[in-house]
N, C-alpha and C positions, 0 to 999 in steps of 0.2 A: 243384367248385361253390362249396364255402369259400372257394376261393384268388379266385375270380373277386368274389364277394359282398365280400372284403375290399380288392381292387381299386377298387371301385366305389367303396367307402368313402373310402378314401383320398384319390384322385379330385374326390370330393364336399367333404371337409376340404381339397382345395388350392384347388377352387372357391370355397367359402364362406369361409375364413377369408383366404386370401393375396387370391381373385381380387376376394371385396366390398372389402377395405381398401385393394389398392393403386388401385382402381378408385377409390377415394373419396378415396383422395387426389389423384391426377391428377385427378381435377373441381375440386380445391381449387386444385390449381397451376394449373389452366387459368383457374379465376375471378380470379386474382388480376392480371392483365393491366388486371381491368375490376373495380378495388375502388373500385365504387359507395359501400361504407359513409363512405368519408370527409367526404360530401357530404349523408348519409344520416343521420347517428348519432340523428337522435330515433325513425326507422323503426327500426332496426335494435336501438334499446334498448325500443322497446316488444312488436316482436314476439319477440327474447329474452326479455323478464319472463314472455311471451303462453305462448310454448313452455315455457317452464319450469313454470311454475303448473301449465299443461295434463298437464307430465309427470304432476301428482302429483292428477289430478283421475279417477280410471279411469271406464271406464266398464263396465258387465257384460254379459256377453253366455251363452249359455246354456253354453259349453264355454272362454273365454277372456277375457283382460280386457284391453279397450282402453284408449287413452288420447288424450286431446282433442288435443295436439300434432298430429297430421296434419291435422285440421281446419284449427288456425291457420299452419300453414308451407303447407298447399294453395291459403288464404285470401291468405298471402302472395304465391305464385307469378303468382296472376291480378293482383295487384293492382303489385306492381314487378318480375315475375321470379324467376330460380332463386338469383341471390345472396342476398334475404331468408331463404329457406329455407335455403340452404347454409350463412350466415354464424350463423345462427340455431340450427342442428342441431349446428354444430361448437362454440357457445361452449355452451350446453345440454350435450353431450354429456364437456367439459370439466369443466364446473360438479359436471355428475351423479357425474363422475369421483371425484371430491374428497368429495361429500356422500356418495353409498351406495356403494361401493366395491365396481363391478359386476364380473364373470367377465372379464380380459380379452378374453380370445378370443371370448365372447359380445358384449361389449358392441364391441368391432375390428368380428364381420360385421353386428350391428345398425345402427354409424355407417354402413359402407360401406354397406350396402342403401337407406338412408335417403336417403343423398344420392345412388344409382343411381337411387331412383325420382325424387329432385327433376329430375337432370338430363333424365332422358328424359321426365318431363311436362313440362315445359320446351321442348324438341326439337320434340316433337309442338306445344307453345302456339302458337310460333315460325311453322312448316307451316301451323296452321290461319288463323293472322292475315295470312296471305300471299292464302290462297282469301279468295274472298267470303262468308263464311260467318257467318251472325248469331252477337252475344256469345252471345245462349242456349244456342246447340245446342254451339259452341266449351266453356262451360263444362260441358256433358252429355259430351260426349267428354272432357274433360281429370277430369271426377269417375271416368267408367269407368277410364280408362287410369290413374289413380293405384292405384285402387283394385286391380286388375289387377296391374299391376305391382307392387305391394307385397305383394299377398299370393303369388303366385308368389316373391318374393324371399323373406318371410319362411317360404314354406314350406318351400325350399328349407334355410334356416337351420336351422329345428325340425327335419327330415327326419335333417340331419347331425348334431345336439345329441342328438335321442332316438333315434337308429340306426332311425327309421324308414324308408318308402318316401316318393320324393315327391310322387308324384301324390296320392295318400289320402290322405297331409297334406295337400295343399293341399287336397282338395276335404273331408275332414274343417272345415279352416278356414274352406272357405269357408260349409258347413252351418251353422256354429255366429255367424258375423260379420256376412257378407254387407252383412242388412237394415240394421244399426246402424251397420254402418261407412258403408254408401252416405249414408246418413240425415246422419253427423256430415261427411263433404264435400259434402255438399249448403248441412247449416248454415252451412260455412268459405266456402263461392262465395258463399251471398246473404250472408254478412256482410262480404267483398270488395265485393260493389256496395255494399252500405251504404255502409261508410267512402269507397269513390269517391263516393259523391251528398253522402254529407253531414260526410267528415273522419274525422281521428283519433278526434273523440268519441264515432263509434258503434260503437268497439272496448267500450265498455264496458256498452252494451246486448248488445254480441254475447259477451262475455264470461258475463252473466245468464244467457242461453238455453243454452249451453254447458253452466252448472251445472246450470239445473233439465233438461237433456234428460237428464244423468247420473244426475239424482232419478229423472225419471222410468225409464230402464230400470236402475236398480237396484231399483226397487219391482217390475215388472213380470218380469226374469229373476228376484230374486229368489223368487214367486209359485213359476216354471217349474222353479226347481230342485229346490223344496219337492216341487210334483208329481210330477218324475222321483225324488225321491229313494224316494216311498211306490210308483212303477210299479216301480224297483229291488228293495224291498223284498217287491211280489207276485214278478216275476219269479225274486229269490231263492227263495222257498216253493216257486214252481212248480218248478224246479229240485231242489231237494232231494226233491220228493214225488214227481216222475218217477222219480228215480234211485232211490229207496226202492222203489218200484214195481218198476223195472227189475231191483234187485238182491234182491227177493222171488221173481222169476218163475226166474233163474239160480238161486237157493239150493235150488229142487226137484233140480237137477240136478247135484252134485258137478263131472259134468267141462264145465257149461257156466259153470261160475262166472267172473263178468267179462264173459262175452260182449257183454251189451250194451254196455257200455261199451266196449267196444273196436270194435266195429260200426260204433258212435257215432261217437268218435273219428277214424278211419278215415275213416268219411262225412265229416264237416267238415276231412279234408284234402281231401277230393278236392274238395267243392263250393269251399273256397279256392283250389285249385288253377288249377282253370277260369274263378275271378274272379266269381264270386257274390259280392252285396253278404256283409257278415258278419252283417247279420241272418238275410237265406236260409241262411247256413254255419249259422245258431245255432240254424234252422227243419229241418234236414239232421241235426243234430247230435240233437234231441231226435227226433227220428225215429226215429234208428239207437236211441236209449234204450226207445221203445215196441214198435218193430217186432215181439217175438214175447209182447206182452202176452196176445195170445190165448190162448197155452199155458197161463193159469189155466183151462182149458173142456178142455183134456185130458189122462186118467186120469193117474195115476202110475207104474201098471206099463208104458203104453204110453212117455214116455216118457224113462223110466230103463230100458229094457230094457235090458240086456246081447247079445243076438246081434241077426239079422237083423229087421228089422219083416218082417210080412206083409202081401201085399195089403192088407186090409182094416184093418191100425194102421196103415201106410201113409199111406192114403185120408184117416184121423180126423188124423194128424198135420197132414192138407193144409189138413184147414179151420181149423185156429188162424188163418191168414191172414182172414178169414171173422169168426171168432167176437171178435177182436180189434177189427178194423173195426167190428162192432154195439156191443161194450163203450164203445169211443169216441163212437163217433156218437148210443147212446144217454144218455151222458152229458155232452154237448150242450158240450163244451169239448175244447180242441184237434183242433181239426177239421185246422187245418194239417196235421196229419200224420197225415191219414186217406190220402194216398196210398201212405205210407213203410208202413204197417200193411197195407195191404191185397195192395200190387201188388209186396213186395219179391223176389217167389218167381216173377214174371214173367219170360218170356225175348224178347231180341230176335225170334228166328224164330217166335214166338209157341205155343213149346209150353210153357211154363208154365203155371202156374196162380194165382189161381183162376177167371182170365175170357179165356188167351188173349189177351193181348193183342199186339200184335205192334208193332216198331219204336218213332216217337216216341208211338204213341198210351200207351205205359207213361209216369207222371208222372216228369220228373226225378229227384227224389228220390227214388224208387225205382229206378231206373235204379244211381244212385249208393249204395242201401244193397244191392241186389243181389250186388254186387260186396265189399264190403266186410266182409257175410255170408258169403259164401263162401268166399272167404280166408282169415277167423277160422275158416270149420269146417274148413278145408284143416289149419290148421297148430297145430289145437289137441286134445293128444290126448285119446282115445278110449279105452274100456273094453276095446272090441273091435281098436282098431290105435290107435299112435303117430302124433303128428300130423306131416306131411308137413313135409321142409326147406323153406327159404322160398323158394327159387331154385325147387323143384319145384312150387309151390305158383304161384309166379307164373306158371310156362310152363303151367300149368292155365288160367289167367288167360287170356295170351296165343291158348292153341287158341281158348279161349270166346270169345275177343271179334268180335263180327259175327254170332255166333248164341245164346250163351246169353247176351252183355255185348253192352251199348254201346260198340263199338271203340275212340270217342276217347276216354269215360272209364277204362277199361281201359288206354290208354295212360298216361295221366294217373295213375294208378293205381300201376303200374309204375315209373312213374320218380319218383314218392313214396318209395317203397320203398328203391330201391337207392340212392337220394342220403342215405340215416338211415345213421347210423352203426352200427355189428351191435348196439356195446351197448345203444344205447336201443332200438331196434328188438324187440332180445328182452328188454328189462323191458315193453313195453308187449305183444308177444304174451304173454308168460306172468302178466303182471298177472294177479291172480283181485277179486274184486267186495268184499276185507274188506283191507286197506283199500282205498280207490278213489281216495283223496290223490293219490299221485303220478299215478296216469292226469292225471289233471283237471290236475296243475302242468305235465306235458310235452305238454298239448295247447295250452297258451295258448303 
C-alpha cells in the first residue's frame, strides 16, 4: 500500500514539477512565432508594472491568500490575448525571481500552471468568438474556466508540496477562495471593457478598486478569523472536557483504561475511511469518547467484577446505553452524539439492545462505534482471560459482519487494520488513558 502511495507521489512530482514547466515553456516557444510585444511595448510595459504591483497587493481569504495579478493578466487576455498575459507572467516571474528568491521547484510549477491556465482560457476565448455568443456571457464563461482551471492546477501543486490528496485540496481551496476569487475576475473583465471604452487611462481607476476591494476583504476575513479563532478555542475545551470525562469513566476500571479513546480512534478511521466529511469523522470520533458515559449510573462491584456477571448485573450493565443518552440529552449539549451513546450496542439482525433496532434504522455512527467497541473488548485483556490476537479478533469481526455488524463497515474495518504496521497497531491497542498524547499524535 506504501509502495503504491509512493508511486503516486512520484507520479504527481513528475506531473507538477517537469509536466507545469515544460508545458510553460512550449507555450513560450509557440508565442514567440507571434511576438506581438514589439508593436506593443506601452501594453506590455503597463500590464508588467500591473502584474507585478498586484503581486505584492494580497488579498485574504478565510484559509489562503490571494493576489490581484490574475485579475490584471485575466483583464489582459479579454482585452489583447494570451500574449499580454504570457509575456507579463514570464517577466514578473523573472523580476520576482531576483527580488524574493522563491523555492525553485515551487516557483518552475507555479510559472507553468500560470501560463497553462492563460493558454487554455485563451483556447476557449478563441472557440467562443467564433459562436455567436454575446461579449457578456463570453466573459461569464471565460471568468468560470480561469477560475476553474487554476485552482484545479494549483491544487494540484499544493497536493504535491504538502503530500496531500487532491481532490480535498482542491475542494478544501475552493471552500476557502471561491467567492473572492470569482469576485477579483469579475473586477479584471469590467476593468477590460473599461480600458476598451475609454483607453489606458481607466487602468488607473481600476487600479483604485483593486486596492480598496483588498481593504475591504482584509477588514472582513480578518473579523472571520478572529471568530473562528474564539470557535477553535470553545472547540479546544470541548475537547479536553470530553476526554477528561472519557478518561474518568475508564479510571473506575483498571482493565478498561484507554478504552475510549481507542473506540474513538478507531471510529474516526473508519468513518475516514468510507469518506465522511472530517467534520462527521471529528462528530464519529467524540462519539467513540462518550459512548459508555452512562457507566457513571452503574455500581462499582457490578462493574469491576472479577468472574461471570449474572442475569440480573447483566441486565443493569445493559442500561448504561439508556442512562448515558438521558445524562446527555438532559444536559441539553452534544446532542450529535446522542446516537453513538445510545444505539452503539445495536445489532444489524436487530437483537441488540437497547431498542432492537435492526439494519439501516441504527444511526451511522453507531454502526461505526459498534464495531470499533468490539474490537477493543476483543483484544484487550481481561481479569478473567487475555485479550484475543488481533488476526483472531478480526475473523470475529468477519463472522459478525451482516448480522451483529454493518458488512461494509466491517470490511472497511478490516483492511484498516491489516494495512498498520504491527508496531503501531499495538502501541495504539495497548495505549492505556495516562498519557493519552501519543493516541491523539498517531490518529492525526
Amino acid at each position: 500500500m506504501r509502495q503504491r502511495a509512493e508511486k503516486r507521489y512520484i507520479l504527481k512530482g513528475l506531473l507538477v514539477i517537469l509536466g507545469f514547466t515544460v508545458s510553460g515553456i512550449l507555450i513560450i516557444l509557440n508565442s514567440l512565432p507571434y511576438w506581438e510585444p514589439r508593436e506593443n511595448w506601452e501594453i506590455l510595459i503597463s500590464y508588467v508594472l500591473l502584474t507585478i504591483i498586484s503581486s505584492f497587493a494580497p488579498v485574504r481569504t478565510l484559509n489562503y491568500i490571494l493576489t490581484l495579478n490574475n485579475a490584471v493578466i485575466f483583464s489582459g487576455i479579454l482585452l489583447f490575448g494570451a500574449w499580454v498575459g504570457i509575456w507579463s507572467a514570464v517577466i514578473e516571474a523573472l523580476i520576482l525571481s531576483v527580488l524574493v528568491k522563491p523555492n525553485p521547484l515551487k516557483a518552475a510549477a507555479n510559472f507553468g500552471q500560470i501560463l497553462l491556465t492563460i493558454w487554455a482560457v485563451d483556447v476557449l476565448k478563441t472557440a467562443c468568438n467564433v459562436l455567436p455568443v454575446p461579449t457578456m456571457i463570453t466573459d461569464v464563461i471565460l471568468v468560470v474556466a480561469y477560475w476553474f482551471i487554476n485552482i484545479m492546477l494549483c491544487g494540484l501543486g499544493i497536493s504535491y508540496f504538502h503530500k496531500s490528496k487532491w481532490i480535498p485540496t482542491v475542494k478544501n481551496l475552493a471552500n476557502g477562495t471561491t467567492l473572492t476569487y470569482l469576485l477579483l475576475l469579475i473586477l479584471g473583465g469590467v476593468s477590460a471593457r473599461l480600458v476598451e471604452t475609454f483607453g489606458l487611462s481607466a487602468i488607473v481607476p481600476m487600479m483604485v478598486a483593486f486596492v480598496l476591494m483588498s481593504f475591504v476583504f482584509y477588514q472582513y476575513y480578518d473579523s472571520l478569523t478572529k471568530l473562528r479563532q474564539k470557535m477553535d478555542e470553545i472547540k479546544s475545551f470541548n475537547h479536553k472536557f470530553l476526554t477528561a470525562m472519557a478518561a474518568s469513566i475508564d479510571a473506575r476500571d483498571h482493565y478498561t483504561s484507554g478504552h475510549s479513546q481507542r473506540v474513538a480512534h478507531w471510529g474516526r478511521e473508519i468513518a475516514r475511511a468510507i469518506g465522511l466529511p472530517e467534520e462527521k469523522a471529528e462528530e464519529v470520533y467524540f462519539g467513540g469518547i462518550l459512548h459508555d458515559i452512562g457507566k457513571i449510573g452503574i455500581e462499582d462491584q457490578i462493574l469491576n467484577k472479577r468472574g461471570k456477571l449474572t442475569p440480573e448485573e447483566y441486565d443493569k450493565i445493559k442500561q448504561h446505553t439508556v442512562i448515558g443518552y438521558e445524562i446527555i440529552l438532559q444536559a441539553g449539549m452534544f446532542h450529535e452524539l446522542l446516537p453513538a451513546i445510545r444505539s452503539h450496542h445495536e445489532r444489524i439482525d436487530g437483537k441488540g439492545y437497547p431498542d432492537g433496532l435492526v439494519g439501516e434504522e441504527i444511526p451511522l455512527m453507531a454502526r461505526i462505534l459498534a464495531i470499533s467497541d468490539a474490537f477493543d473488548a476483543m483484544v484487550a485483556d481481561r481479569p478473567y482471560r487475555k485479550g484475543l490476537p488481533v488476526e483472531e479478533a478480526l475473523q470475529e469481526i468477519s463472522r459478525g459482519a451482516g448480522t451483529q455488524f454493518d458488512a461494509e463497515l466491517a470490511y472497511h474495518f478490516i483492511r484498516i487494520i491489516r494495512q498498520l504496521p504491527r508496531d503501531e497497531l499495538e502501541t495504539i491497542i495497548r495505549q492505556d488513558a495516562q498519557p493519552q498524547r501519543h493516541l491523539q499524535e498517531v490518529a492525526r
